[in-house]
Structure formats: structure tokens, C-alpha cells
MIDOSE-1310 file (N, C-alpha, C; in nm, 2 decimals, decimal comma, always signed):
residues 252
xxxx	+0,08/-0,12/+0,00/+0,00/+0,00/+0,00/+0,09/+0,13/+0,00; +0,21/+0,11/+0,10/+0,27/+0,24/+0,08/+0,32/+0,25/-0,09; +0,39/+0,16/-0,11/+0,45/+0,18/-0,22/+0,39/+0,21/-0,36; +0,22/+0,18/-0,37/+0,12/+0,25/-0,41/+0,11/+0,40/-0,41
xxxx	+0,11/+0,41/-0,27/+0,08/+0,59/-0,27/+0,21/+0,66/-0,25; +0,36/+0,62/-0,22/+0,43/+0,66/-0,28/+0,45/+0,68/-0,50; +0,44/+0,62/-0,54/+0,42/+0,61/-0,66/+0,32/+0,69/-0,77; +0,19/+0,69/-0,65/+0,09/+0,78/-0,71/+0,14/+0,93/-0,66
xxxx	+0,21/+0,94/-0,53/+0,30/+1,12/-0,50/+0,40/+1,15/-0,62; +0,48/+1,05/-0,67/+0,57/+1,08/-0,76/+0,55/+1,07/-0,87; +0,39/+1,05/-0,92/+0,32/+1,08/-1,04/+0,28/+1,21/-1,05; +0,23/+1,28/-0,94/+0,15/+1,36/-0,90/+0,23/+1,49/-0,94
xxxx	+0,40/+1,46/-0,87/+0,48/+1,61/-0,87/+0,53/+1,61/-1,04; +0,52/+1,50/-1,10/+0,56/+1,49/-1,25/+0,46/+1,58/-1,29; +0,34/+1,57/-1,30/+0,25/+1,61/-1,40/+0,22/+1,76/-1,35; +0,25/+1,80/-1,22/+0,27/+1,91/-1,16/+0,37/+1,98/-1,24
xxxx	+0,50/+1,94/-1,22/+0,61/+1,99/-1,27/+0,60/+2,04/-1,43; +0,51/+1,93/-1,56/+0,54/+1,93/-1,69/+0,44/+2,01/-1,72; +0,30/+2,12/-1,63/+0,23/+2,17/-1,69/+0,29/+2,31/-1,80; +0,24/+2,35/-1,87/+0,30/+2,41/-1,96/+0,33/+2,63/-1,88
xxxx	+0,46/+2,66/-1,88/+0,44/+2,80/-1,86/+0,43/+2,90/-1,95; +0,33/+2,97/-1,86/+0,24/+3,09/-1,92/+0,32/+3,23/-1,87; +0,40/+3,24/-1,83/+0,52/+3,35/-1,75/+0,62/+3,30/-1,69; +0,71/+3,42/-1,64/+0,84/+3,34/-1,58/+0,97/+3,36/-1,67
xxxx	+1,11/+3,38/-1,64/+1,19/+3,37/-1,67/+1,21/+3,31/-1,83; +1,20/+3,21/-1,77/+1,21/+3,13/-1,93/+1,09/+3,08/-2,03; +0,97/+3,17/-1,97/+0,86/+3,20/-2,11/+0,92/+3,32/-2,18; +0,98/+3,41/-2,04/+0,99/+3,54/-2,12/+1,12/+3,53/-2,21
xxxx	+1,18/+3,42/-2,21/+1,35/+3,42/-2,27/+1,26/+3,34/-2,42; +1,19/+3,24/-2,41/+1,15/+3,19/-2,58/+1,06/+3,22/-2,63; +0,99/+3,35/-2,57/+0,89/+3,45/-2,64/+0,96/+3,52/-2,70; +1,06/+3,59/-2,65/+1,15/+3,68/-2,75/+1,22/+3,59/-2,79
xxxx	+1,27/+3,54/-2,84/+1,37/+3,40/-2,92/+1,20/+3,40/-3,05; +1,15/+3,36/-2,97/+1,03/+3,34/-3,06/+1,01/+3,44/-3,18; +0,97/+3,60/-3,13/+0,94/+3,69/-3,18/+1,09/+3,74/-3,27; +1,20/+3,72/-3,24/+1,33/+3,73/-3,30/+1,35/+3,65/-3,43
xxxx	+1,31/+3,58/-3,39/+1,31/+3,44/-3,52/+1,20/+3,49/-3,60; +1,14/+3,50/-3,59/+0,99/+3,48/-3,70/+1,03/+3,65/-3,78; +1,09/+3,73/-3,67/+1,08/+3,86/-3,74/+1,15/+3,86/-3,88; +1,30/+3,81/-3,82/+1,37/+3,75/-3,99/+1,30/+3,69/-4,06
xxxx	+1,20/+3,63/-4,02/+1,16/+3,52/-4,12/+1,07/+3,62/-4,24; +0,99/+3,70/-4,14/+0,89/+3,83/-4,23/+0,99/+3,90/-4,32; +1,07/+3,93/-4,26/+1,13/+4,05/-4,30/+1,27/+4,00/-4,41; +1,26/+3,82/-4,42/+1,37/+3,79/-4,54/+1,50/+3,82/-4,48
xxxx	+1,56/+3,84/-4,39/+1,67/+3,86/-4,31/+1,72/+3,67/-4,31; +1,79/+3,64/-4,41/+1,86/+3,55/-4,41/+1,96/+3,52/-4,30; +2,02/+3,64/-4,29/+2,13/+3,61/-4,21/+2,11/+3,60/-4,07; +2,05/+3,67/-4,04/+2,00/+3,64/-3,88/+1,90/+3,53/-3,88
xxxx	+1,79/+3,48/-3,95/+1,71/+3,38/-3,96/+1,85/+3,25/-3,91; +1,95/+3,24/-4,00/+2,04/+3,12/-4,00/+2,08/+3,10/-3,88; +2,14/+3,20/-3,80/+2,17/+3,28/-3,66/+2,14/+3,18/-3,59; +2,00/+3,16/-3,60/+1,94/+3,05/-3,50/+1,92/+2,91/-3,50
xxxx	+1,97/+2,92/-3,62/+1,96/+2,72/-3,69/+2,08/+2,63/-3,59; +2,05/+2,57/-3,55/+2,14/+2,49/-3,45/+2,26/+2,36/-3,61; +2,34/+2,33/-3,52/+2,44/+2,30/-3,66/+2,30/+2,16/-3,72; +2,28/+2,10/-3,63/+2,19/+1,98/-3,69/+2,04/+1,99/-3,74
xxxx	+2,04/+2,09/-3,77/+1,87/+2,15/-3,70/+1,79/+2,02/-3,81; +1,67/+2,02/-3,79/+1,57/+1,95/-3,87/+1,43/+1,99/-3,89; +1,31/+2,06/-3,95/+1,29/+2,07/-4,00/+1,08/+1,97/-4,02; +1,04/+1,96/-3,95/+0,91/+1,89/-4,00/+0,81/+1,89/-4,02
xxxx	+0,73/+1,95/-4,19/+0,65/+2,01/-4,20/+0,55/+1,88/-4,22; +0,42/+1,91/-4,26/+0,29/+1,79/-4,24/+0,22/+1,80/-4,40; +0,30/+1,94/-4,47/+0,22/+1,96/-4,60/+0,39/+1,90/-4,74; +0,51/+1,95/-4,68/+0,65/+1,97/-4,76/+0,68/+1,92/-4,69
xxxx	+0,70/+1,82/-4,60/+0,75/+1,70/-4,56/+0,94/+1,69/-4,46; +0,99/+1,62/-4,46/+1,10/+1,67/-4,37/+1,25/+1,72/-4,45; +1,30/+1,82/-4,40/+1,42/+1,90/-4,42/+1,51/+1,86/-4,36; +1,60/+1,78/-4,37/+1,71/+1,66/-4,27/+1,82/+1,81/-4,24
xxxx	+1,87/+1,93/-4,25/+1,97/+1,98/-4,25/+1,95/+2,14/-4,20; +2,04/+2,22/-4,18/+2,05/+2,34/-4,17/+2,07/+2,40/-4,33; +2,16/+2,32/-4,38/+2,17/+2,40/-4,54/+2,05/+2,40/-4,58; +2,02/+2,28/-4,61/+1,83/+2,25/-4,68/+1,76/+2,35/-4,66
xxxx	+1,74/+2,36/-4,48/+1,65/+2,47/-4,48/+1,70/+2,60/-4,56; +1,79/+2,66/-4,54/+1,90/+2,77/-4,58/+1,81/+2,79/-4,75; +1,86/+2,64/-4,84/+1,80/+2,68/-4,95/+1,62/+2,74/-4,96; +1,60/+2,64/-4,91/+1,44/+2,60/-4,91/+1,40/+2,83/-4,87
xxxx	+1,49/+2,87/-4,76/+1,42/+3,02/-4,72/+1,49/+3,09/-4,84; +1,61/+3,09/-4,92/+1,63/+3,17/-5,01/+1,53/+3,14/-5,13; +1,46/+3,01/-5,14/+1,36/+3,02/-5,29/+1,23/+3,10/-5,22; +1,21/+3,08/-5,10/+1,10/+3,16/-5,03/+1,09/+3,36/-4,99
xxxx	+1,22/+3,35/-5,03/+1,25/+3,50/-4,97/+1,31/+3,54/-5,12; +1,31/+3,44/-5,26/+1,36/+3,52/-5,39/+1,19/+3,55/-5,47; +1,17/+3,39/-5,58/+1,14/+3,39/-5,67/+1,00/+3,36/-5,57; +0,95/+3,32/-5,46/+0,81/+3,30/-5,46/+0,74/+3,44/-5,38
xxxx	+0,89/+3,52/-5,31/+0,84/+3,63/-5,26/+0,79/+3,74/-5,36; +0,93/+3,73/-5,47/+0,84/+3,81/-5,56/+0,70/+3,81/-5,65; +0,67/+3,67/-5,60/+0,50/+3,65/-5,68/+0,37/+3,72/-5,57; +0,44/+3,67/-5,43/+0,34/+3,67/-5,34/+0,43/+3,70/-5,19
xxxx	+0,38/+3,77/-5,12/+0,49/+3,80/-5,01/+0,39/+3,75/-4,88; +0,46/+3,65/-4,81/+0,37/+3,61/-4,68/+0,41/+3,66/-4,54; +0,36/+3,72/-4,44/+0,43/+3,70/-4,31/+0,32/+3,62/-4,18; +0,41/+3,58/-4,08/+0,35/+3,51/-4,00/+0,34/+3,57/-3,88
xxxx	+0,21/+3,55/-3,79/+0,17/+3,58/-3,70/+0,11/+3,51/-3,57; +0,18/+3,50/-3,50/+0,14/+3,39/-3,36/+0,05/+3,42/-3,28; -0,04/+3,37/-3,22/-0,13/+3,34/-3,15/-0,14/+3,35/-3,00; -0,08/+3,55/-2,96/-0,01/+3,49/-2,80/-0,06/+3,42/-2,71
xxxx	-0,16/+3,45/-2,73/-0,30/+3,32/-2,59/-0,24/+3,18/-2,64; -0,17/+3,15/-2,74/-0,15/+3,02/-2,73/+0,00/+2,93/-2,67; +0,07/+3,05/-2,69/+0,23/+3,01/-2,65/+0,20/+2,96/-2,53; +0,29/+2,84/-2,56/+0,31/+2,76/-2,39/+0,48/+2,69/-2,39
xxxx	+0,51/+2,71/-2,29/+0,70/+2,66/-2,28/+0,68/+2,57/-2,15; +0,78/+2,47/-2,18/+0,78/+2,34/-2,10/+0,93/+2,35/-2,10; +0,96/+2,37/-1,97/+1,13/+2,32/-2,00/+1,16/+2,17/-1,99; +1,27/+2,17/-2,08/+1,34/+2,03/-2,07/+1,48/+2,05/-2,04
xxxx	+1,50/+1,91/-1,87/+1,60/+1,94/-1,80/+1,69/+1,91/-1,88; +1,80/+1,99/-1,83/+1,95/+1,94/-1,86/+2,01/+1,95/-2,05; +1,87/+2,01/-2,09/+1,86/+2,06/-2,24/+1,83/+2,19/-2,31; +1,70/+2,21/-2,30/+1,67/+2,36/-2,33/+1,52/+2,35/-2,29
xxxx	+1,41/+2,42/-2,45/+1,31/+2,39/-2,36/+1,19/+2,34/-2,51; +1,05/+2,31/-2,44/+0,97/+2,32/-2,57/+0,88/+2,40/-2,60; +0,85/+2,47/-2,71/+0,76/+2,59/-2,74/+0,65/+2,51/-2,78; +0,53/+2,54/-2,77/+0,41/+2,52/-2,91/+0,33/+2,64/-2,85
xxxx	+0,25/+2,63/-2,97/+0,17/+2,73/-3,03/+0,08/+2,70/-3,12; +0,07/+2,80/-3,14/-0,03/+2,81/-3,30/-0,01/+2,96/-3,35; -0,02/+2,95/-3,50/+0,05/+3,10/-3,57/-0,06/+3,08/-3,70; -0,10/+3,22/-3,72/-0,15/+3,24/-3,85/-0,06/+3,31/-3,97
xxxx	-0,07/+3,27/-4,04/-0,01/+3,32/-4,22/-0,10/+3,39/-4,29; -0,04/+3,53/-4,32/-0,12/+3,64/-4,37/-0,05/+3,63/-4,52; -0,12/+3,65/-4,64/-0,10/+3,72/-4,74/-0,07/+3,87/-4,74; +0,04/+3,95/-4,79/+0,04/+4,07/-4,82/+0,02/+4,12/-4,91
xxxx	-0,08/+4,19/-4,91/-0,17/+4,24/-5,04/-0,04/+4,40/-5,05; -0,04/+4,48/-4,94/+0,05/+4,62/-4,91/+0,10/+4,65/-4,78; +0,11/+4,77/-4,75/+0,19/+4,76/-4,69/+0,14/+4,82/-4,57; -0,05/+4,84/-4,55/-0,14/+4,87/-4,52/-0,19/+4,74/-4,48
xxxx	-0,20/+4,66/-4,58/-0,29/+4,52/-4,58/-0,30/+4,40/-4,63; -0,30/+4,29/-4,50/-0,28/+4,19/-4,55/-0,42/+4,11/-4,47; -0,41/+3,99/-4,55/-0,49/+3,86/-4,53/-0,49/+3,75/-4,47; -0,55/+3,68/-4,38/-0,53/+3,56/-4,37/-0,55/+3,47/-4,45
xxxx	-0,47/+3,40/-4,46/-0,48/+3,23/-4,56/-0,48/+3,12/-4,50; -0,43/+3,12/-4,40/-0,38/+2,95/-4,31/-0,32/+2,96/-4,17; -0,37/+2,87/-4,09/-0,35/+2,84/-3,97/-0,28/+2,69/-3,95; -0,16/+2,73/-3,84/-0,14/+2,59/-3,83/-0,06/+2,63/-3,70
xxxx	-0,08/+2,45/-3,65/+0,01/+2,45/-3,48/+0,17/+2,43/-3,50; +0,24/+2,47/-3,41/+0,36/+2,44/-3,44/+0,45/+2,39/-3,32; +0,53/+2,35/-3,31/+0,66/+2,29/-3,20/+0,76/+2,33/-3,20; +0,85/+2,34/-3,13/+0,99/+2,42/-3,14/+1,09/+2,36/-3,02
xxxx	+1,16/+2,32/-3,07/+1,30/+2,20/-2,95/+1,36/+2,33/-2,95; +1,39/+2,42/-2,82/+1,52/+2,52/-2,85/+1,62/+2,43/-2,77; +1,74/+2,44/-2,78/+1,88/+2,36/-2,73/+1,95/+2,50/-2,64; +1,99/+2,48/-2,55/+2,07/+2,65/-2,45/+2,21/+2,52/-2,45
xxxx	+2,28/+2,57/-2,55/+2,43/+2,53/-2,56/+2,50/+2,63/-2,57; +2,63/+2,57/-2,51/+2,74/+2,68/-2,51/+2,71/+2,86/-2,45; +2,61/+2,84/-2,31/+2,54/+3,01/-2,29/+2,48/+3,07/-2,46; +2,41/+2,99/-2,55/+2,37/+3,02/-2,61/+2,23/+2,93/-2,70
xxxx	+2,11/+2,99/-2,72/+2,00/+2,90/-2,78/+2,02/+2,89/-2,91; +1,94/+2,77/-2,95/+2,01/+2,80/-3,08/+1,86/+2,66/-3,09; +1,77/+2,67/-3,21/+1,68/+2,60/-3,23/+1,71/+2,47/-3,33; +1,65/+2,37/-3,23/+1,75/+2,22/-3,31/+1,64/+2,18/-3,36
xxxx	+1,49/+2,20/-3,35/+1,36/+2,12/-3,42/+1,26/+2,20/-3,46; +1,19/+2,16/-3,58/+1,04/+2,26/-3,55/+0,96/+2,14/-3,60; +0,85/+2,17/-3,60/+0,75/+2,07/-3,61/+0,64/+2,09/-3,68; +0,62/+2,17/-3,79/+0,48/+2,23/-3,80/+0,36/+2,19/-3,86
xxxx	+0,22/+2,16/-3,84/+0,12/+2,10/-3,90/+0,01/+2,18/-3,84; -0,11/+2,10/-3,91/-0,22/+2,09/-3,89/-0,26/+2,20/-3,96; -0,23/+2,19/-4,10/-0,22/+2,38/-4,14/-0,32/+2,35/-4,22; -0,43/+2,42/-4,22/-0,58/+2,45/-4,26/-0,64/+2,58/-4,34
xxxx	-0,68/+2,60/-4,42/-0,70/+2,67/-4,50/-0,78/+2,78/-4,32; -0,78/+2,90/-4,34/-0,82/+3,00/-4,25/-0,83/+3,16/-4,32; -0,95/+3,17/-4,31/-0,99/+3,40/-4,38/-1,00/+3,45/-4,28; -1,07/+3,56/-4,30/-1,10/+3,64/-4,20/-1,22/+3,62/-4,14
xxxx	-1,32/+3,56/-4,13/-1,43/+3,51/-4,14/-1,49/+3,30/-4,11; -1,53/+3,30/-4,00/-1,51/+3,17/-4,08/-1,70/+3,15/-4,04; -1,71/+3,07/-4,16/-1,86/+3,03/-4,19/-1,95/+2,93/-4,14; -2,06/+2,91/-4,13/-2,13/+2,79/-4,09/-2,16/+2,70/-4,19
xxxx	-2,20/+2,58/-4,23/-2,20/+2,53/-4,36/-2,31/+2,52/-4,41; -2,46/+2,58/-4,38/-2,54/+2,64/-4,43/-2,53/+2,79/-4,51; -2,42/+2,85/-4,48/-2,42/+2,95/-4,55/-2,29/+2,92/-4,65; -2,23/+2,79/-4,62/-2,12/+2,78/-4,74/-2,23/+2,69/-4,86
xxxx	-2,29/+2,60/-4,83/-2,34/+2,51/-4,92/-2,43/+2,61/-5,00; -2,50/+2,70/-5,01/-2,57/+2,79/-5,09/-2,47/+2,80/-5,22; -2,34/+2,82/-5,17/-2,25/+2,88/-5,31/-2,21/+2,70/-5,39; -2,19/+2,66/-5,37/-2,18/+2,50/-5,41/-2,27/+2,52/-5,60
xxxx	-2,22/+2,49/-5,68/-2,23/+2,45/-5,78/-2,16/+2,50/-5,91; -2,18/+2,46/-6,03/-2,12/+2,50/-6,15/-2,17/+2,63/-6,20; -2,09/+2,70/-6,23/-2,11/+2,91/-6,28/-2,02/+2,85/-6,46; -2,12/+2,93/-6,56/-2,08/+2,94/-6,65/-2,00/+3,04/-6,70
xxxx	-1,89/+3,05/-6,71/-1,81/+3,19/-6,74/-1,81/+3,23/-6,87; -1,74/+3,25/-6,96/-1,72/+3,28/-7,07/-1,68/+3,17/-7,17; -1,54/+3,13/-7,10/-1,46/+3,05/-7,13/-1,44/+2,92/-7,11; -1,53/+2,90/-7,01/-1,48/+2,77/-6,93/-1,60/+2,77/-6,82
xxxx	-1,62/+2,59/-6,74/-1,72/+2,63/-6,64/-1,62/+2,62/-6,47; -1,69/+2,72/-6,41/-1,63/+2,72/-6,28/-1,68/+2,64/-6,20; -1,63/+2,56/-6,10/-1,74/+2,49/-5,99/-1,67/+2,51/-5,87; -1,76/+2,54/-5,77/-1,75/+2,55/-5,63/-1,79/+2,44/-5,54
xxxx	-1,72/+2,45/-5,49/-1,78/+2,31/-5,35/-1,69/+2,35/-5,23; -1,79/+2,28/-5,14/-1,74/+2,32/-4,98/-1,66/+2,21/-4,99; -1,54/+2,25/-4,88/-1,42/+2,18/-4,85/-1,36/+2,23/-4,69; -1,45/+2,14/-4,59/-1,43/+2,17/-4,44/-1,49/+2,28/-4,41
xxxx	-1,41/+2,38/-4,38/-1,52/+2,49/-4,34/-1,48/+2,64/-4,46; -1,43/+2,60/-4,58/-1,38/+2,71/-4,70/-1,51/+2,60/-4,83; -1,46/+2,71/-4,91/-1,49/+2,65/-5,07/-1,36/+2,62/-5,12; -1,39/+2,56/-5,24/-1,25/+2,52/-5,32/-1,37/+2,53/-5,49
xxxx	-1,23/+2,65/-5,54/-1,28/+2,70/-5,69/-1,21/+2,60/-5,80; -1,28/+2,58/-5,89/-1,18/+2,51/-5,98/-1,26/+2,56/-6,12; -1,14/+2,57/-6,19/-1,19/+2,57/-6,34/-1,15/+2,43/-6,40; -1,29/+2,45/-6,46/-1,35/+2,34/-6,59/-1,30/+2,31/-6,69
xxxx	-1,24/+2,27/-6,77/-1,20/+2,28/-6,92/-1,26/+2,10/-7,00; -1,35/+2,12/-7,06/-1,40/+1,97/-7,07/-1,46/+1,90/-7,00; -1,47/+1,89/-6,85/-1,49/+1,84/-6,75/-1,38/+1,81/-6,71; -1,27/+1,85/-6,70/-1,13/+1,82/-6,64/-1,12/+1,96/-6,57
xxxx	-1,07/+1,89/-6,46/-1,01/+2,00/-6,34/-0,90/+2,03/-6,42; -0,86/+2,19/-6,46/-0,71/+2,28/-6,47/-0,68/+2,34/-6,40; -0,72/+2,39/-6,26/-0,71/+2,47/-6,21/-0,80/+2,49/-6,05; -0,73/+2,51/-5,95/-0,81/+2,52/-5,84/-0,75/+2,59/-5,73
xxxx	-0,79/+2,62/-5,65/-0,76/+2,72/-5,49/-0,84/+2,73/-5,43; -0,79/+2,75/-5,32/-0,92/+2,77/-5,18/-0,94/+2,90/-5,22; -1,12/+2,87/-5,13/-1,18/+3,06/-5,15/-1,21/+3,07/-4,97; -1,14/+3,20/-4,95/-1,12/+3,24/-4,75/-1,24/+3,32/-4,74
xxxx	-1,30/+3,29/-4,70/-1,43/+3,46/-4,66/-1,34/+3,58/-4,58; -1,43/+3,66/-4,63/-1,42/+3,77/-4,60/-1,51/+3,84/-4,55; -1,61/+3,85/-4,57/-1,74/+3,86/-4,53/-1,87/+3,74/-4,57; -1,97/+3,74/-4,54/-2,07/+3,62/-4,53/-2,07/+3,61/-4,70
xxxx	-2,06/+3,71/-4,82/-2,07/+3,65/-4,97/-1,95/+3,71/-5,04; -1,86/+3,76/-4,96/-1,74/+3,74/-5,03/-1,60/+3,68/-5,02; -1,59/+3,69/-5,09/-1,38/+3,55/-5,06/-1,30/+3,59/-5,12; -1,20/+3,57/-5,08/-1,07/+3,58/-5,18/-0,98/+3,46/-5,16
xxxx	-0,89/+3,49/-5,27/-0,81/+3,31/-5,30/-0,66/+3,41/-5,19; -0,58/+3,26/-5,20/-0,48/+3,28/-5,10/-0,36/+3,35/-5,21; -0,34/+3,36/-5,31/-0,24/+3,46/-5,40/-0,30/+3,56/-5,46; -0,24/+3,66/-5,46/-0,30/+3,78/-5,56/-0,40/+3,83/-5,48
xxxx	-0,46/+3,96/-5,52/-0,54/+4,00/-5,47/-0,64/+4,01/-5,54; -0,71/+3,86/-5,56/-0,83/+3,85/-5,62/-0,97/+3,84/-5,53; -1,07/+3,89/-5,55/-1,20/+3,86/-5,44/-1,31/+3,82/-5,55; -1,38/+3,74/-5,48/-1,47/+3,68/-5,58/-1,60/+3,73/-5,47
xxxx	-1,71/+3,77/-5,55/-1,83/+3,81/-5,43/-1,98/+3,76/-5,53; -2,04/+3,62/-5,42/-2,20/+3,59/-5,48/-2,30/+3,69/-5,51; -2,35/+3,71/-5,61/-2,46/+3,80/-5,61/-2,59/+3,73/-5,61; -2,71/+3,75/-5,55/-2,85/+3,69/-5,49/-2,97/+3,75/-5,56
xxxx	-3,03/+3,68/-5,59/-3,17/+3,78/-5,64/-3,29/+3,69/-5,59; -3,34/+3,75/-5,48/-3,46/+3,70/-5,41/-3,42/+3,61/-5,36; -3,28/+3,59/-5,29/-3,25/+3,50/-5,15/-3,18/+3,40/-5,24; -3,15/+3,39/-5,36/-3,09/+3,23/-5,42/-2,95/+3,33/-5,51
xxxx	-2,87/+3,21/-5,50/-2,74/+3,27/-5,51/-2,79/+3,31/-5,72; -2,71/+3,38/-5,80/-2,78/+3,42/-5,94/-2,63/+3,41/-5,99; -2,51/+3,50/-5,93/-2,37/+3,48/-6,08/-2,27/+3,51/-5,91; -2,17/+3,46/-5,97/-2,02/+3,49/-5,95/-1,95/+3,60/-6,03
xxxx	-1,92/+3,69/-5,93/-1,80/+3,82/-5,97/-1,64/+3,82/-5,98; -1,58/+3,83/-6,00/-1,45/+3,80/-6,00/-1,39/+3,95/-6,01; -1,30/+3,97/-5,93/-1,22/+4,12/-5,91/-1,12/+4,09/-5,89; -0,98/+4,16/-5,92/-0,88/+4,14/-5,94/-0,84/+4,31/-5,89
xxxx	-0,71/+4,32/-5,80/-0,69/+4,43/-5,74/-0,82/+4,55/-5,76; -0,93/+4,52/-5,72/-1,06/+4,59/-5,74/-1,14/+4,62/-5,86; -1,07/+4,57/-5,95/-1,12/+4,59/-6,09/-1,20/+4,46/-6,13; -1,33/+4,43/-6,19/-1,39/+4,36/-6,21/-1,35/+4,28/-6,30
xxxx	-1,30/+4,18/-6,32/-1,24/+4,14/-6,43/-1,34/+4,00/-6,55; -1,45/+3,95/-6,43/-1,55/+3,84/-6,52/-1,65/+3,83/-6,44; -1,77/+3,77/-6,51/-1,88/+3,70/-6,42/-1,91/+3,61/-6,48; -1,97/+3,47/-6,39/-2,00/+3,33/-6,40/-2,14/+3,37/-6,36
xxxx	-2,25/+3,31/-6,44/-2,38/+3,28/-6,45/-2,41/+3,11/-6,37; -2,46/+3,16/-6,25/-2,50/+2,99/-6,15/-2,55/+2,87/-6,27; -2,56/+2,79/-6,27/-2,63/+2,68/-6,33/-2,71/+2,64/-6,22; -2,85/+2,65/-6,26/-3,00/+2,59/-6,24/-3,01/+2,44/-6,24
């Protein structure tokens, strides 16, 4: 019996000990590590982003799969910070109500969270696109941190707006464009647009709300807005940096 309720005491001070902190010393040391890191990351700062790559680092995304290296990643942020920034520029934004730090003895410590990914439309404004949780192994070697893991997933399409699926399923069906037929369908709690060509999918993207009948896709600043006549959805609008650029007629 004792050795029961000794056992169940030395369960008790574990789960005590591993709850996650919310303040304290060393929240406040990998909240700024945190906020340091991501800033390079916005701001394409190569050189400081590297700064923090520990010599083994690794790398484990849930959508682009695993990065065995510090170089790897290195390349992977210079195609991200060249040729994909100049199409589309993203920055990321964390979740403070969600940071939680767990130290690990005689190592460093563990981050998670959750961060959202904005589209930048300017320099005024940008968009949400995607949400996802994340993990972070920091290592305190040599009087110095230095991040040996990240872990990131569960990344979900996310607007500014999120919908109930009675008001997503109204937009659901084929729009006849000009050129081609468009079709919408709900996908979780977004639409997903695709163009038609023969009945073959060429082309598709998530659509984010923005308000209860309008959306925009996750590149460019395109917004597509339902128009209704007597409560039933009637065409699809398509705008492109505010300029109207097509409309899709519903199919009956």
C-alpha cells in the first residue's frame, strides 16, 4: 500500500512539474527568441534567420515533408525569400494566448503554439490564408540557444471570417463563365474553386471569406463576391486588385 501511494506522490509532482508555462523567466526568454526568429523570417533577413539554426537543425512540416539539414532549410528560405516572394509576399503571425513553454531538463526547452499566415496584399494590408500549430525544441548550448527542431502541422486553410456550412453550401455548384465552367464546392469549413475545361479539373484554390458572400483566393489579390436575387445565389463576380475582371452565370 505504501509503495502505491508513494508512486501515485511521484506521479502527481511529474504532472505538476510538466504543466506548460504561461510566464516566468524562461517564457519570457523563448517568447523573445520566438518573436526574433519569425521577425527575420517576415522580413527575409537571411542572415539572422540562419543565426538560430542549431548546426543539426531539422525541420518537420505535415504539408512539404521533412528538411534533414541546416543548409536544406537555408535553401528552401532563399527560394522563399527570392522567386516565390516576388510572386506573393507572406508574413506570420502567432497566436499569444496560445504560447506555452515546457522546460526540458539538462537541455533547453519546448515551445508550441499556434501562428497564422497572412497574405500581403501592401503595406497597409494583408490577409489571412492558413493556420497551423507548431513545436519548437530550443537547445541552451554553449550560454547560447540555438533551435534544433520545428514541427509544424495541422495547417488549414483560414480567412477572416469563418462560416457555418449552411451558408457555405448555398454557393456550391457549376457558374458558367465565358470561357470555361467554374465549380465550387465546400471543403471543411472554406470552398475550393476550380476551373472546368471539358470536364477536367485545370485549375483550383481555396476561397477564404471575408465577409458572409465574399472570398478571396490565397495569392493575388483577387476577391470573388455571390450576387443573390430573391435570396438564391444568381452569378459569380471575380475582381482582381478591385477591378472587375469576369462573371459566372449559377447553373439551375
Amino acid at each position: 500500500m505504501m509503495r502505491l501511494r508513494l508512486i501515485a506522490i511521484f506521479t502527481f509532482i511529474i504532472c505538476v512539474e510538466s504543466f506548460a508555462q504561461k510566464s516566468g523567466e524562461l517564457f519570457d526568454t523563448i517568447s523573445k527568441l520566438d518573436y526574433t526568429f519569425f521577425k527575420a523570417l517576415n522580413e527575409c533577413d537571411l542572415k539572422k534567420y540562419e543565426s538560430f539554426l542549431a548546426f543539426d537543425y531539422e525541420f518537420y512540416h505535415d504539408k512539404q515533408g521533412l528538411t534533414v539539414s541546416k543548409a536544406s532549410e537555408m535553401e528552401s528560405m532563399s527560394l522563399f525569400c527570392g522567386e516565390q516572394r516576388e510572386r506573393q509576399q507572406i508574413k506570420r503571425v502567432i497566436l499569444n494566448e496560445s504560447l506555452e513553454i515546457y522546460p526540458i531538463n539538462n537541455y533547453g526547452a519546448i515551445e508550441n503554439g499556434e501562428h497564422i499566415f497572412h497574405l500581403v496584399i501592401d503595406e497597409n494590408t494583408s490577409k489571412p490564408i492558413s493556420k497551423a500549430k507548431f513545436t519548437c525544441i530550443w537547445r541552451f548550448d554553449n550560454n547560447e540557444w540555438k533551435l534544433a527542431r520545428t514541427i509544424s502541422y495541422n495547417h488549414i486553410p483560414y480567412g477572416k471570417i469563418q462560416l457555418d456550412d449552411e451558408i457555405l453550401e448555398q454557393y456550391e455548384g457549376n457558374y458558367q463563365a465565358s470561357d470555361r465552367m467554374i465549380n465550387i464546392k465546400q471543403e471543411g469549413k472554406t470552398l475550393k474553386i476550380m476551373d472546368l475545361v471539358d470536364e477536367k479539373e485545370v485549375w483550383s484554390n481555396d476561397m477564404l471569406a471575408e465577409t458572409e458572400d465574399t472570398f478571396y483566393l490565397n495569392q493575388n489579390n483577387v476577391q470573388i463576391k455571390f450576387i443573390k436575387n430573391r435570396g438564391k445565389v444568381e452569378k459569380m463576380a471575380v475582381y482582381e486588385n478591385g477591378e472587375l475582371i469576369e462573371e459566372a452565370i449559377k447553373e439551375k
